[in-house]
Steps between C-alpha positions, in 0.01 A plus 500: 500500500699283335359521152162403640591172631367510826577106632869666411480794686393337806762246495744782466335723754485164757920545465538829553288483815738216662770699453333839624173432681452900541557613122187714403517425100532122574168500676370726218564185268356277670170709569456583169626173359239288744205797409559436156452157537179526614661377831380782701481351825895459454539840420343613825706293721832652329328846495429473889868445547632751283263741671641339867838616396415829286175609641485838296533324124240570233469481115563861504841489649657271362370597157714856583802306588551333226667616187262632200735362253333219393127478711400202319743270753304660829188538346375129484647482890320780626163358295545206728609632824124717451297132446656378817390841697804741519372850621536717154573783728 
């Protein structure tokens, strides 16, 4: 996520939503991004959208979707989509 620069990824994440307001990973960033932050009430709000527009996501899915080449990129995003209260499974 960006190295661990969170402020970063958010400001990144804020772009990509503008230009695609129903992109799953976008909201992913800025769920985990705001939960690792310690902004949790943040990460809610976008979590309550995400789930508005892709009601059957969890932790577990998207964690099979992604590529196991290199899980240290997903695994600090999934960490923080879990703080804000993503269904595992």
């Amino acid at each position: 996520m960006v190295r661990s620069n969170y402020e970063e990824a958010l400001a990144w994440a804020h772009k990509s939503v503008a230009a695609n307001a129903y992109y799953g990973p976008c909201f992913w960033m800025l769920i985990a991004a705001n939960a690792r932050l310690g902004r949790i009430e943040d990460a809610r709000r976008y979590l309550t959208g995400l789930l508005a527009f892709s009601p059957g996501v969890t932790v577990a899915r998207i964690r099979a979707g992604q590529a196991a080449k290199n899980p240290d990129r997903i695994e600090p995003i999934l960490e923080g989509l879990l703080l804000a209260g993503m269904p595992e499974t």
